[in-house]
C-alpha positions in Angstrom: 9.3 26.9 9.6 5.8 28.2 9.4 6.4 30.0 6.0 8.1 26.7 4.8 4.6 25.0 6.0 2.7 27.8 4.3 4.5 27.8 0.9 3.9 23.3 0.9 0.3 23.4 0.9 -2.3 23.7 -2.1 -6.0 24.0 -2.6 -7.8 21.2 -3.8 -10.8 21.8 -5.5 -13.5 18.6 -4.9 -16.4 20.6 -6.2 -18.7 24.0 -6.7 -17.1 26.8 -8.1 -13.3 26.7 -9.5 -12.0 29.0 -6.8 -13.9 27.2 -3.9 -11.7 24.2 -2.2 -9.5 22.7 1.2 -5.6 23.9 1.5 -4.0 20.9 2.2 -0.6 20.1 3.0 1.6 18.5 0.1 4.8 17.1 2.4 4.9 13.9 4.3 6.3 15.6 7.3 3.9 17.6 9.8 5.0 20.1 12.6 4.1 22.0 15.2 5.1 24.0 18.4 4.2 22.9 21.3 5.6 25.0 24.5 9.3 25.5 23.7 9.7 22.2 21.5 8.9 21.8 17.8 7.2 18.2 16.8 7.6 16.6 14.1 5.1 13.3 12.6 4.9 11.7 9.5 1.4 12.2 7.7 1.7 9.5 5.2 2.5 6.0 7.2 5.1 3.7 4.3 3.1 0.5 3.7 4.7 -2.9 4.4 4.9 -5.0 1.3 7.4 -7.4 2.6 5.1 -9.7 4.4 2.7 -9.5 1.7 5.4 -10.5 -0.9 7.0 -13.5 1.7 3.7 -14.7 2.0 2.9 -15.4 -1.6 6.3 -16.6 -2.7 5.7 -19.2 0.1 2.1 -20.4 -1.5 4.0 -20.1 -4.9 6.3 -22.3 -3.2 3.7 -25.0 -2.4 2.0 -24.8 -5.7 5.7 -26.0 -7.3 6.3 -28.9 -5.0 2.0 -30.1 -5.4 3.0 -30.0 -9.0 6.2 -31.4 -9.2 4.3 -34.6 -7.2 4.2 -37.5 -10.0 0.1 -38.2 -10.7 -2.0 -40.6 -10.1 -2.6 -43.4 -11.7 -5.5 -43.4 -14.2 -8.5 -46.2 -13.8 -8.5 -48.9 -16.3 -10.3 -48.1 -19.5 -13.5 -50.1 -20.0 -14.2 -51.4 -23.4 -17.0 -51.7 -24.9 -18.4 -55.0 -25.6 
């Protein structure tokens, strides 16, 4: 397990010289051993679009029935005299 975590990171370079830079780890798993039990966590946390996309197909949903409303009636047009 710790070659596999060994082998999954790169360096990334952010600046100074070419060869100068961080290793960090390209998987979304992490592990490590702690006593006689190996942990595992998730690095990169999966973002929740569905409330975002429930949330504007409701306010769509009010724009269509404000719209589908019949208008209002227009003031009398003066004429000029």
């Amino acid at each position: 397990m710790l070659c596999y975590k060994h082998k999954t990171r790169q360096k990334k370079w952010e600046r100074g010289n070419a060869f100068e830079g961080e290793y960090t780890s390209l998987t979304d798993i992490n592990f490590y051993l702690k006593e006689d039990m190996i942990h595992v966590t998730e690095t990169k946390f999966a973002r929740r679009f569905g409330d975002f996309f429930i949330r504007h197909i409701n306010k769509f949903d009010d724009l269509l029935e404000n719209w589908s409303l019949p208008p209002a009636a227009a003031p009398p047009a003066k004429s000029a005299s």
